[in-house]
Biopython code that builds the backbone (N, CA, C, O; Angstrom):
import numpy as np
from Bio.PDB.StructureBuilder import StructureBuilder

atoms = [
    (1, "UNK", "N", (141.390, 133.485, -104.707)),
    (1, "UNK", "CA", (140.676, 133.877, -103.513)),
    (1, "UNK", "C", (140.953, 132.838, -102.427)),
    (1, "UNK", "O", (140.921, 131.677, -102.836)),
    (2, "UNK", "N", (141.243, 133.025, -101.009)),
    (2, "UNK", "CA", (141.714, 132.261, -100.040)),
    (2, "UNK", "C", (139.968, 132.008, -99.708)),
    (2, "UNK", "O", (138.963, 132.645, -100.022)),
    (3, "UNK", "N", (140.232, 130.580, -98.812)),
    (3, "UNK", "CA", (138.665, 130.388, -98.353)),
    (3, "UNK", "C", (138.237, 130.713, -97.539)),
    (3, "UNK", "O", (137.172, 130.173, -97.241)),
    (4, "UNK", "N", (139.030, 132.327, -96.209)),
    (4, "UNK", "CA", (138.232, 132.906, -95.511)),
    (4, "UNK", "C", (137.409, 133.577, -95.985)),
    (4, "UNK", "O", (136.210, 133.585, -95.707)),
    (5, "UNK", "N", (138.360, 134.650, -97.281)),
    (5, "UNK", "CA", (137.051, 135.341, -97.979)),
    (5, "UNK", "C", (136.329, 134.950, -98.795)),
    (5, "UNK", "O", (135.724, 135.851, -99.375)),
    (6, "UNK", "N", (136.038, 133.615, -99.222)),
    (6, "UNK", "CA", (134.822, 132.760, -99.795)),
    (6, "UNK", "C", (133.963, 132.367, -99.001)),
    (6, "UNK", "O", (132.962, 131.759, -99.381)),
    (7, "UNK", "N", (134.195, 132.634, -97.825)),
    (7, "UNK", "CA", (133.251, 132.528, -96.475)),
    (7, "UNK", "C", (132.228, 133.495, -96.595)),
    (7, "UNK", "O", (131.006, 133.503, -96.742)),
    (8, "UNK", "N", (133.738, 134.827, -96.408)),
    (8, "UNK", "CA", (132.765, 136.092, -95.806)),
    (8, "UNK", "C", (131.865, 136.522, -96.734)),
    (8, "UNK", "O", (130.858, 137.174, -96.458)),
    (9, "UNK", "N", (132.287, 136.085, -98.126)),
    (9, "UNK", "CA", (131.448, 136.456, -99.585)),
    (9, "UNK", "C", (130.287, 135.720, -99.331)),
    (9, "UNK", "O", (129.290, 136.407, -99.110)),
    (10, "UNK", "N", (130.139, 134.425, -99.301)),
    (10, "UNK", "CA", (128.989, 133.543, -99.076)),
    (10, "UNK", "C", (128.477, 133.780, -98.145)),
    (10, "UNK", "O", (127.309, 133.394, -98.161)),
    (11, "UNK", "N", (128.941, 134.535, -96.750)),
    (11, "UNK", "CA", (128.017, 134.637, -96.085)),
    (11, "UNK", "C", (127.009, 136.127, -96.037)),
    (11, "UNK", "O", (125.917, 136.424, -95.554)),
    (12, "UNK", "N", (127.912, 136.719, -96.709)),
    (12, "UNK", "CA", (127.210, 137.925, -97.338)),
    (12, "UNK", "C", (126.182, 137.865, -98.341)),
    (12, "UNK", "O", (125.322, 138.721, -98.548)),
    (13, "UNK", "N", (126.388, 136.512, -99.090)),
    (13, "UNK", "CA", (125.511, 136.379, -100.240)),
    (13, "UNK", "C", (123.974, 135.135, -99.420)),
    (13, "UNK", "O", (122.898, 134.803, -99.919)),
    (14, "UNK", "N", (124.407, 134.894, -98.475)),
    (14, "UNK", "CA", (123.055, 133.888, -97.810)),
    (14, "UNK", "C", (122.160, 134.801, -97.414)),
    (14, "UNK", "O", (121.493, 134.268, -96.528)),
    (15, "UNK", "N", (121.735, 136.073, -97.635)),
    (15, "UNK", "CA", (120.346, 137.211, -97.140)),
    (15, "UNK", "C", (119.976, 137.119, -98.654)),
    (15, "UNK", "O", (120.825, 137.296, -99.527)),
    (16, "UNK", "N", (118.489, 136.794, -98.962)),
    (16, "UNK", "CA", (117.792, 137.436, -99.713)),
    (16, "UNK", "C", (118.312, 138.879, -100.570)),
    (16, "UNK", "O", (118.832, 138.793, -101.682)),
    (17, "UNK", "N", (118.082, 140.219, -99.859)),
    (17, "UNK", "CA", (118.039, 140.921, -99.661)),
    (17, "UNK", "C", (119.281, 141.430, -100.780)),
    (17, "UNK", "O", (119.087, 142.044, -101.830)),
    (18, "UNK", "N", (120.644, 140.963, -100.199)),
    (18, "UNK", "CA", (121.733, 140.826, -100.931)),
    (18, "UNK", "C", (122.088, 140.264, -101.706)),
    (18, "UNK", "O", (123.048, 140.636, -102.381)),
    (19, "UNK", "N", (121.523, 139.276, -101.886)),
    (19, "UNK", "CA", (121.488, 138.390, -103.507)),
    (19, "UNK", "C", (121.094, 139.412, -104.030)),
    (19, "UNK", "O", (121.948, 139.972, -104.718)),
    (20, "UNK", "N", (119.586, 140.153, -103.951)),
    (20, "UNK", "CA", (119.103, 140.417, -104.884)),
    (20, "UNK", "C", (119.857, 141.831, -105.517)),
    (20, "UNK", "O", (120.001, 142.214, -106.678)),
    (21, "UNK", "N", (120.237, 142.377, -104.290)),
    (21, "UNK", "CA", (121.111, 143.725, -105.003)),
    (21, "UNK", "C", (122.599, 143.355, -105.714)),
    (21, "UNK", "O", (122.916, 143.797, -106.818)),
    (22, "UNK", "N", (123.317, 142.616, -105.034)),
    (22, "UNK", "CA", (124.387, 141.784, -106.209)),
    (22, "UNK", "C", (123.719, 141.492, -107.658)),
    (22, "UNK", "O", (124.482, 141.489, -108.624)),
    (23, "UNK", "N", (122.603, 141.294, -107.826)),
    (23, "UNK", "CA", (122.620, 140.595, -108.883)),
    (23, "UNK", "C", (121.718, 141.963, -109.535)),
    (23, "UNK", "O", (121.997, 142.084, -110.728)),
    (24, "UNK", "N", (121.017, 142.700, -109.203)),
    (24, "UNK", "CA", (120.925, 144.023, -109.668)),
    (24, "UNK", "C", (122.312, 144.837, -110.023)),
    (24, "UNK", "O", (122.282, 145.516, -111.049)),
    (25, "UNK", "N", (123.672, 144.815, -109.155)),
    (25, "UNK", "CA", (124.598, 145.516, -109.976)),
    (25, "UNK", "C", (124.981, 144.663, -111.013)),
    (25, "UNK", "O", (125.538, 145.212, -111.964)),
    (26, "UNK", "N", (124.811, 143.409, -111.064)),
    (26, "UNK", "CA", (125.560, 142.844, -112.217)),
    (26, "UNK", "C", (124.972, 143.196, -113.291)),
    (26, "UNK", "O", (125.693, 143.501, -114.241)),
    (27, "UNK", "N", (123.870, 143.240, -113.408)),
    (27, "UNK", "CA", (122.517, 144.035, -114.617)),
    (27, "UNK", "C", (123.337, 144.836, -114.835)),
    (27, "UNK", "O", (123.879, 144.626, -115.920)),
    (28, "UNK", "N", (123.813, 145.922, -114.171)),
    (28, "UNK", "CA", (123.924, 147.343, -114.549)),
    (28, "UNK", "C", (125.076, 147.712, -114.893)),
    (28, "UNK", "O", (125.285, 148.802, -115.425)),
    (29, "UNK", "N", (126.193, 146.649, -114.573)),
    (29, "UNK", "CA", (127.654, 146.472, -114.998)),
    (29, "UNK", "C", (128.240, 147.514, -114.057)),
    (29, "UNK", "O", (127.760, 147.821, -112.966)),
    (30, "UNK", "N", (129.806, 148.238, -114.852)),
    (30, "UNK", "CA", (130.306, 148.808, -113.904)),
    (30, "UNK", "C", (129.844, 150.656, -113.814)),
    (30, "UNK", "O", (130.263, 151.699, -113.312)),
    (31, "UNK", "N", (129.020, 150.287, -114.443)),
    (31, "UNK", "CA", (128.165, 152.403, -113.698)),
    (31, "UNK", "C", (127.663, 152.007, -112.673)),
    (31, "UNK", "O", (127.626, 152.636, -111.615)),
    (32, "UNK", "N", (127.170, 150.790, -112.901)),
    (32, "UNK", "CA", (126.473, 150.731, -111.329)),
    (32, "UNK", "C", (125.025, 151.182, -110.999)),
    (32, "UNK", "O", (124.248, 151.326, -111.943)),
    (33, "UNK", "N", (124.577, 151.430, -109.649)),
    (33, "UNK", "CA", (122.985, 152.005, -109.679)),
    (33, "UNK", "C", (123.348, 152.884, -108.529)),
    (33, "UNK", "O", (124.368, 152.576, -107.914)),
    (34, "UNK", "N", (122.867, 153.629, -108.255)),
    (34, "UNK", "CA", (122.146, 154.802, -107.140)),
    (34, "UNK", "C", (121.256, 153.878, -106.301)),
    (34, "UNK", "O", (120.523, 153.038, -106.823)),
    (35, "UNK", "N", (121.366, 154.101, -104.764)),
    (35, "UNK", "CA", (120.937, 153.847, -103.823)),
    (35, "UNK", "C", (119.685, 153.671, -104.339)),
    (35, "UNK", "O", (119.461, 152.604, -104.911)),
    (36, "UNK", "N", (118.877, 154.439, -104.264)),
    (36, "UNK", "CA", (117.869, 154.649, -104.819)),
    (36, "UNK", "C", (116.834, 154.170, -105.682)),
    (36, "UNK", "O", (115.609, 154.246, -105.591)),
    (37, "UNK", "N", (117.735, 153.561, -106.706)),
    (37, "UNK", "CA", (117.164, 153.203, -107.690)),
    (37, "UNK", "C", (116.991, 151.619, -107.593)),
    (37, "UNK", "O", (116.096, 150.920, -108.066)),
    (38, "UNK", "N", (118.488, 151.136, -106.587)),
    (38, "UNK", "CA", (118.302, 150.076, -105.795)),
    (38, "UNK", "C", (117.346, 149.307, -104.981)),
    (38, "UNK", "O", (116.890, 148.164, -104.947)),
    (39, "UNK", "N", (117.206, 150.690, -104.181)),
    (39, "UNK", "CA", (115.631, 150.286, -103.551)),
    (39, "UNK", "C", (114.787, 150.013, -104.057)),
    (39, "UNK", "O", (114.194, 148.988, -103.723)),
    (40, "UNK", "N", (114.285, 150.893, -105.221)),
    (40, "UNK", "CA", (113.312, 150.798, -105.703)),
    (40, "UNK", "C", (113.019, 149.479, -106.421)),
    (40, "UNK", "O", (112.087, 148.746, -106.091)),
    (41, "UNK", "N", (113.936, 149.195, -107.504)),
    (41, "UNK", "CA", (113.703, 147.877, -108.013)),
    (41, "UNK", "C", (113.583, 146.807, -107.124)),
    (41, "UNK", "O", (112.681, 145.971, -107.183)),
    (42, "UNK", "N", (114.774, 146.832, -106.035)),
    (42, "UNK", "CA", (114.621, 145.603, -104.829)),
    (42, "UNK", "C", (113.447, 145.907, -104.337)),
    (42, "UNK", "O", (112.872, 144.823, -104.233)),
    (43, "UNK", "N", (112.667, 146.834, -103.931)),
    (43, "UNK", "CA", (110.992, 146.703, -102.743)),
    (43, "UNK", "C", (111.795, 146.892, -101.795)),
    (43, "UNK", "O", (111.434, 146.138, -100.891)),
    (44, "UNK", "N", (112.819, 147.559, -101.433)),
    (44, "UNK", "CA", (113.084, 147.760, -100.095)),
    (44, "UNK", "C", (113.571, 149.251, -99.875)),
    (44, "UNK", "O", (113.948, 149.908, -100.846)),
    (45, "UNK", "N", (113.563, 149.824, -98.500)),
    (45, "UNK", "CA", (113.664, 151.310, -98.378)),
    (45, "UNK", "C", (115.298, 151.289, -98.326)),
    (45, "UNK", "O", (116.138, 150.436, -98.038)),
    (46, "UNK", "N", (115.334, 152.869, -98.816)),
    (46, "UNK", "CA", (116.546, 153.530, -99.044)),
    (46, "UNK", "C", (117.466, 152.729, -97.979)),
    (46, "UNK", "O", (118.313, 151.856, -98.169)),
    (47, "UNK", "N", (117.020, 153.309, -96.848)),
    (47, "UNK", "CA", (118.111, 153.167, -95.656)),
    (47, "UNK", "C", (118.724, 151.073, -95.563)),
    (47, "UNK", "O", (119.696, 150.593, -94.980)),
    (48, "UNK", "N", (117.848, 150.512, -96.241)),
    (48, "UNK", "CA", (117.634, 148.761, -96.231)),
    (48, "UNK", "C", (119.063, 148.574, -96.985)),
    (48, "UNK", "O", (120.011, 147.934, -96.528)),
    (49, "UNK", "N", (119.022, 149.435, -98.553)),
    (49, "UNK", "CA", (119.955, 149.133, -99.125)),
    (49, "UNK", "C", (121.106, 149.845, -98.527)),
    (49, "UNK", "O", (122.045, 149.051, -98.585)),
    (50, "UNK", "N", (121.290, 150.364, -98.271)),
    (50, "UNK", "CA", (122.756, 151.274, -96.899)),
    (50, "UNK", "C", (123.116, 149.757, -96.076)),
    (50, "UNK", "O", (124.203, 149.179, -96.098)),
    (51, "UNK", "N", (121.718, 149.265, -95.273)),
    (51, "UNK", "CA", (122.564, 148.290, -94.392)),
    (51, "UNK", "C", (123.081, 146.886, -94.970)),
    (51, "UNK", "O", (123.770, 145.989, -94.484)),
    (52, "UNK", "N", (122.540, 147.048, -96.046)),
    (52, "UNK", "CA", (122.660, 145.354, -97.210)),
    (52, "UNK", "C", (124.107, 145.906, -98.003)),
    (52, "UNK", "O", (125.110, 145.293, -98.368)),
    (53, "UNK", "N", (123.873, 146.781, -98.053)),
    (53, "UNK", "CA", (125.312, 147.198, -99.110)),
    (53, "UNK", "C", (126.416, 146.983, -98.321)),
    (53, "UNK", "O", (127.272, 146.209, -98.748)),
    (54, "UNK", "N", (126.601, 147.634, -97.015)),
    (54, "UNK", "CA", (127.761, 147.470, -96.235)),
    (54, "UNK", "C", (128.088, 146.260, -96.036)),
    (54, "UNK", "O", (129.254, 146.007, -95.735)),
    (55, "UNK", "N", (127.211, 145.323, -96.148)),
    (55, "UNK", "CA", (127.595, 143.782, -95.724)),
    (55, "UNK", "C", (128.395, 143.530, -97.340)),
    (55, "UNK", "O", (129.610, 143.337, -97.290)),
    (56, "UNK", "N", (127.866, 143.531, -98.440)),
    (56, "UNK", "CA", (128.615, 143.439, -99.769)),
    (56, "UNK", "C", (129.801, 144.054, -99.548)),
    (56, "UNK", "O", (130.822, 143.446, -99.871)),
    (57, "UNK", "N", (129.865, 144.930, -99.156)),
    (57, "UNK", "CA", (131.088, 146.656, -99.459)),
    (57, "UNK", "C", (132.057, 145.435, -98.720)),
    (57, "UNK", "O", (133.058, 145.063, -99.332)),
    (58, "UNK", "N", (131.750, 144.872, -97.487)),
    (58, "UNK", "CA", (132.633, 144.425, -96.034)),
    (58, "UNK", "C", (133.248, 143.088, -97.112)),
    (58, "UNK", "O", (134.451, 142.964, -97.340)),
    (59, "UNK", "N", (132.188, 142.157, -97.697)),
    (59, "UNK", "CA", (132.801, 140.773, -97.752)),
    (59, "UNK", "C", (133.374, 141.341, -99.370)),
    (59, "UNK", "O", (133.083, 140.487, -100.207)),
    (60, "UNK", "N", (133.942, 142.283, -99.860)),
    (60, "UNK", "CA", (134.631, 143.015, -100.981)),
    (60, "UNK", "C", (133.745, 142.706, -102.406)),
    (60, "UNK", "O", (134.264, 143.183, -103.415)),
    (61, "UNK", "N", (132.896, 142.212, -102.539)),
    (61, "UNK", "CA", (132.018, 142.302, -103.635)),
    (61, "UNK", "C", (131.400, 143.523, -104.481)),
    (61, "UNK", "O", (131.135, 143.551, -105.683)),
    (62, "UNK", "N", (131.227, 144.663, -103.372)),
    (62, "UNK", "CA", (130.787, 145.975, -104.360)),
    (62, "UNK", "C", (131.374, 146.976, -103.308)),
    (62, "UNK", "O", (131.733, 147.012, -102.132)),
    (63, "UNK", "N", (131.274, 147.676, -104.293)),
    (63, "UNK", "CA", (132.172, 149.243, -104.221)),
    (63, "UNK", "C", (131.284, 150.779, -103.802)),
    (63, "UNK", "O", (130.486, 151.280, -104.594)),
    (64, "UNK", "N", (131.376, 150.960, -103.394)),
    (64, "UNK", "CA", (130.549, 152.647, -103.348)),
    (64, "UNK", "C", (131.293, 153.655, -103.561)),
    (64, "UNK", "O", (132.436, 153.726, -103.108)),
    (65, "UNK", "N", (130.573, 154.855, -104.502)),
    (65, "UNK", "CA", (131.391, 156.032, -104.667)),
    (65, "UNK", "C", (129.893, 157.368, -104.477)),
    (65, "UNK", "O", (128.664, 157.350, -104.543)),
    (66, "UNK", "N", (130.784, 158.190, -104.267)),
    (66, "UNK", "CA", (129.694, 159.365, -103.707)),
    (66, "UNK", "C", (129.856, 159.974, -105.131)),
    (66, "UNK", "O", (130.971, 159.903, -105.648)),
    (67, "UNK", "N", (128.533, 160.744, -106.006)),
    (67, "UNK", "CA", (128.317, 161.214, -106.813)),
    (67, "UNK", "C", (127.386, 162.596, -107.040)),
    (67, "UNK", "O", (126.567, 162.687, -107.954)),
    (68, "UNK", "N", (127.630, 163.582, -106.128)),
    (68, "UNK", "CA", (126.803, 164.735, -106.189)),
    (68, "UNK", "C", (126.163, 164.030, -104.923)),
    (68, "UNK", "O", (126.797, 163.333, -104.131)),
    (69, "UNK", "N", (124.850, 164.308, -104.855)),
    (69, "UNK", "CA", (124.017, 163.742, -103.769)),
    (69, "UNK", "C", (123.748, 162.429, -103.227)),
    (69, "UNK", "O", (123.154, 162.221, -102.168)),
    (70, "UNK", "N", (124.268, 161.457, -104.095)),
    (70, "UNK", "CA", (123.836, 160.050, -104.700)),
    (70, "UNK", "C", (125.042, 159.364, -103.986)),
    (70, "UNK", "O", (126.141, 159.912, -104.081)),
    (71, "UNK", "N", (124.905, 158.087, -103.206)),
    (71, "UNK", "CA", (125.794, 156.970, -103.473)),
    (71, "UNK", "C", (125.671, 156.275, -104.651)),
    (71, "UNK", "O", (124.507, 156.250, -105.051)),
    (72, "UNK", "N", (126.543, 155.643, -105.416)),
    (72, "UNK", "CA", (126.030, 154.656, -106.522)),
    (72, "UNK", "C", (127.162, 153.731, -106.049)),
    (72, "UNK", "O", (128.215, 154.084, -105.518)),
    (73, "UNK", "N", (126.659, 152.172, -106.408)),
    (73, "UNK", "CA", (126.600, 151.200, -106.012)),
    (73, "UNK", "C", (127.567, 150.236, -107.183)),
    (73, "UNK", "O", (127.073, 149.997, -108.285)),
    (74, "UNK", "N", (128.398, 149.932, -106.970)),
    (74, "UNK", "CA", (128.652, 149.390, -108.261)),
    (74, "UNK", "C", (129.395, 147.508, -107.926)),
    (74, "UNK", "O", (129.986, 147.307, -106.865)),
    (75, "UNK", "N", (129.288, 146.764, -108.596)),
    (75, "UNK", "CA", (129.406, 145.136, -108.653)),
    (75, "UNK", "C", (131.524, 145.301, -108.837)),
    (75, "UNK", "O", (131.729, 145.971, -109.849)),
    (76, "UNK", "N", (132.422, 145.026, -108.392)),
    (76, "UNK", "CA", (133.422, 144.302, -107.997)),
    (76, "UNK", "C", (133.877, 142.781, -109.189)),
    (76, "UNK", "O", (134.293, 141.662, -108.888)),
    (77, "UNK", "N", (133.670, 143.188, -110.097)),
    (77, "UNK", "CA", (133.835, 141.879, -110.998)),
    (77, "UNK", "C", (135.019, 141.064, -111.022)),
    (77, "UNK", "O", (135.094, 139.883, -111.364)),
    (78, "UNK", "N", (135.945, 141.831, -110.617)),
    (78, "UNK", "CA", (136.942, 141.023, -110.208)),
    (78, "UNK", "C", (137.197, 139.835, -108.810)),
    (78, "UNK", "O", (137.891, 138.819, -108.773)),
    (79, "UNK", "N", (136.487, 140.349, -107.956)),
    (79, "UNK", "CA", (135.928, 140.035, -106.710)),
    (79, "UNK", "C", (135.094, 138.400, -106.897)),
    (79, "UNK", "O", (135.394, 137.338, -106.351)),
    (80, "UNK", "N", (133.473, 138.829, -108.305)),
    (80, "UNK", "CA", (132.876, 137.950, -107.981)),
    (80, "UNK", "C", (133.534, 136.774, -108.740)),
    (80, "UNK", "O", (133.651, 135.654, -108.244)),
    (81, "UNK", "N", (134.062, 137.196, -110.298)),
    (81, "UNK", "CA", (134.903, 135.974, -110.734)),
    (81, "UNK", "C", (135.984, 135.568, -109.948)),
    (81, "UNK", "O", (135.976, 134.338, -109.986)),
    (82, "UNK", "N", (136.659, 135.854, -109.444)),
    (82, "UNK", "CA", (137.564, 134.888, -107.975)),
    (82, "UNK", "C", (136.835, 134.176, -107.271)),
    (82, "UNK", "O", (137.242, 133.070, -106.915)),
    (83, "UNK", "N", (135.312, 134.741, -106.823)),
    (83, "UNK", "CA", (134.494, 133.764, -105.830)),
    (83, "UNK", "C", (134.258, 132.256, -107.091)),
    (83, "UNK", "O", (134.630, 131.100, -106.890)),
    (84, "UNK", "N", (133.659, 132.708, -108.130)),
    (84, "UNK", "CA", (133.473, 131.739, -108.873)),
    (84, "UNK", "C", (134.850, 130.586, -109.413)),
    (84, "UNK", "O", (134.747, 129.406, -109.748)),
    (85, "UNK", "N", (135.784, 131.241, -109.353)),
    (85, "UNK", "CA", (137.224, 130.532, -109.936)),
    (85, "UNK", "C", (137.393, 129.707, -108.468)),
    (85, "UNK", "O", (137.789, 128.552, -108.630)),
    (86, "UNK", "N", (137.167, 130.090, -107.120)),
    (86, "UNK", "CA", (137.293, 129.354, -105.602)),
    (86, "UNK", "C", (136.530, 128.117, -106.163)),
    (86, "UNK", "O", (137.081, 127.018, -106.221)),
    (87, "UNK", "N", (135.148, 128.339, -106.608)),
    (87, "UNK", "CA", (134.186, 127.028, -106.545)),
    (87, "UNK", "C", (134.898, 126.189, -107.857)),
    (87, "UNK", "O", (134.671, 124.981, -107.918)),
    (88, "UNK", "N", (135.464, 126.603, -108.549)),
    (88, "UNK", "CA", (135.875, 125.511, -109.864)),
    (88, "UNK", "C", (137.026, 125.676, -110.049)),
    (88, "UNK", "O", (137.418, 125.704, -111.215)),
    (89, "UNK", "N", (137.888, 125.830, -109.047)),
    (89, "UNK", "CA", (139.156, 125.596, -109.185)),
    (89, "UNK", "C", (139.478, 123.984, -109.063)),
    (89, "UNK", "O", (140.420, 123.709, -109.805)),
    (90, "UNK", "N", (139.129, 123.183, -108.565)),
    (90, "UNK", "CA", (139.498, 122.038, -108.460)),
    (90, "UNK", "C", (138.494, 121.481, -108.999)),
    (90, "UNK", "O", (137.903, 120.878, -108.103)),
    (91, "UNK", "N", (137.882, 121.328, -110.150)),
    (91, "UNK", "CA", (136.673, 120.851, -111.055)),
    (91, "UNK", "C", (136.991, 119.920, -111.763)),
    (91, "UNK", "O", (137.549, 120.046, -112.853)),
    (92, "UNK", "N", (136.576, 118.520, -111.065)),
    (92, "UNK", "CA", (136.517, 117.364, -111.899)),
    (92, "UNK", "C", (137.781, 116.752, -111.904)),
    (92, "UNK", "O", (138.186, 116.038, -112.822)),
    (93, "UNK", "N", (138.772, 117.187, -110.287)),
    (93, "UNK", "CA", (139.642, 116.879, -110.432)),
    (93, "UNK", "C", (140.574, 117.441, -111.613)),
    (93, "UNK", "O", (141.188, 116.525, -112.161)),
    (94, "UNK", "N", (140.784, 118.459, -112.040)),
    (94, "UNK", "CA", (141.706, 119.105, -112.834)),
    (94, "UNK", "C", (141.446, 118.131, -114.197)),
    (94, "UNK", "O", (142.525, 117.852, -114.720)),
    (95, "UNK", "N", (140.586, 117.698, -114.717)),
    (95, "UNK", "CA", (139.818, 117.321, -115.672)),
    (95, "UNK", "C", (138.999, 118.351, -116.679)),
    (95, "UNK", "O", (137.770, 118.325, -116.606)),
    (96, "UNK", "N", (139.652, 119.283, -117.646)),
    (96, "UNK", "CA", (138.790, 120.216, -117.762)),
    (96, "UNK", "C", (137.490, 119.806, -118.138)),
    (96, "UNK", "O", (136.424, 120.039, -117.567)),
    (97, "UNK", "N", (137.747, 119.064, -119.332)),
    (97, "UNK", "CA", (136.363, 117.998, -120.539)),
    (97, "UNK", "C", (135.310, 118.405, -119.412)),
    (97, "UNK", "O", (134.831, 119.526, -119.239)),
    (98, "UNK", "N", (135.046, 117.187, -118.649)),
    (98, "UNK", "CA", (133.911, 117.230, -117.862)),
    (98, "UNK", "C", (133.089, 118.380, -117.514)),
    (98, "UNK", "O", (131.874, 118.429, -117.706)),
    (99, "UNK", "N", (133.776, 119.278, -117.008)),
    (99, "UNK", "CA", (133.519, 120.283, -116.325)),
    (99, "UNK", "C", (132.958, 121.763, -117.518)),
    (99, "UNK", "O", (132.496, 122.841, -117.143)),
    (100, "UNK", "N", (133.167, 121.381, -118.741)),
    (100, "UNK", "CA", (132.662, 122.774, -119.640)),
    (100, "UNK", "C", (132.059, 121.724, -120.478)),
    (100, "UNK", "O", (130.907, 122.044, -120.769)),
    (101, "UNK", "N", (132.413, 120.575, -120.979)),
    (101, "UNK", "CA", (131.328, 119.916, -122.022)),
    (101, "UNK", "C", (129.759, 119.960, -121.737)),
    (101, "UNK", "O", (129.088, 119.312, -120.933)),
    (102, "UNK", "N", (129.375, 120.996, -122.718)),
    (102, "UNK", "CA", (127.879, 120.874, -122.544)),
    (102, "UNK", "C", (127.106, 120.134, -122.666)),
    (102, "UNK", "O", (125.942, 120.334, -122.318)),
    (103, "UNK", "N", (127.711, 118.583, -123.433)),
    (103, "UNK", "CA", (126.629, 117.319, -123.714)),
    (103, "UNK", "C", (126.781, 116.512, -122.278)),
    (103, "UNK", "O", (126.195, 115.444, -122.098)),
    (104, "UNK", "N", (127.708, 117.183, -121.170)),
    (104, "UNK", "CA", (127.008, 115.997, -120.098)),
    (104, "UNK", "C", (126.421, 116.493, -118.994)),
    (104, "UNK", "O", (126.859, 117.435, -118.334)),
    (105, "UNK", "N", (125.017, 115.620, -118.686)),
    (105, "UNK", "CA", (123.942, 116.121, -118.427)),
    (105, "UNK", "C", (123.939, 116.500, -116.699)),
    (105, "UNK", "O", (124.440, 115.831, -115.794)),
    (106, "UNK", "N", (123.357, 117.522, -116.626)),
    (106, "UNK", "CA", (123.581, 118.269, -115.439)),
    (106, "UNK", "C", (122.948, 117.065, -114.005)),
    (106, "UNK", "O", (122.513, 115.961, -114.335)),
    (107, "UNK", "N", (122.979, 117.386, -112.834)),
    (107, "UNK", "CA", (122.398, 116.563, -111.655)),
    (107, "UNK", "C", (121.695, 116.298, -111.836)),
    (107, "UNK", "O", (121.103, 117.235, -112.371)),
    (108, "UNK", "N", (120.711, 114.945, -111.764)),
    (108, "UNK", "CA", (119.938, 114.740, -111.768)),
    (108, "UNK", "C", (118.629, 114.628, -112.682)),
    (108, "UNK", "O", (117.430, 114.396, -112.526)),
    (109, "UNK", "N", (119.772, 115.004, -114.015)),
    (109, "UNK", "CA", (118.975, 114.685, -115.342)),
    (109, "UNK", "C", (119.369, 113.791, -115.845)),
    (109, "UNK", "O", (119.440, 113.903, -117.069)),
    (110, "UNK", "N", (119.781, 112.599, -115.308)),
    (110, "UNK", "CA", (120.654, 111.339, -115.929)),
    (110, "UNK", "C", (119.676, 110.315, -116.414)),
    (110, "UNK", "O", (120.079, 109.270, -116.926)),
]
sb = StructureBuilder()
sb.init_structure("model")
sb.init_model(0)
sb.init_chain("A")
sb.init_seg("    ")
for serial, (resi, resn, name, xyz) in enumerate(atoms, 1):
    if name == "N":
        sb.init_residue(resn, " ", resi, " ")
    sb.init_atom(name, np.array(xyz, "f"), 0.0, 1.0, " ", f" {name:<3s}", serial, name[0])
structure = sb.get_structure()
């Protein structure tokens, strides 16, 4: 992933709103959820998730497909592991040890 679109991803992912539905499709894997059902679990109205989704859809994180009456919503996994491979690509200085050994202790638990 180049670091414009680790921008546009992160800046898509700095709303509330959109965290929370990213991380609702990841629940649901790749079927995905219905608008709808989106809302509902998020607390926000139909039309909320339409304008939160397009910001995901834009910075390439999730996908929409029309299904009978229904948009359904689905998570981009290829998308978000590239965002994640951007942040630990250069981890520990190309040191893997450090960086996956689970005995060393996270920030600020030293």
């Amino acid at each position: 992933m180049e670091e414009r679109q680790a921008l546009v991803a992160f800046g898509a992912l700095s709303q509330e709103t959109r965290l929370r539905i990213l991380r609702l499709l990841v629940v649901a894997g790749p079927e995905g959820l219905a608008a709808g059902v989106i809302a509902e679990q998020a607390g926000v109205s139909a039309s909320n998730v339409s304008f939160h989704a397009k910001e995901l859809e834009r910075a390439g994180l999730i996908c929409s497909r029309r299904e009978s009456r229904s948009i359904l919503y689905s998570i981009d996994f290829d998308a978000l592991n590239g965002l994640v491979r951007f942040l630990m690509e250069d981890c520990c200085a190309g040191q893997v040890g450090p960086c996956t050994d689970t005995a060393v202790p996270a920030c600020g638990s030293i």
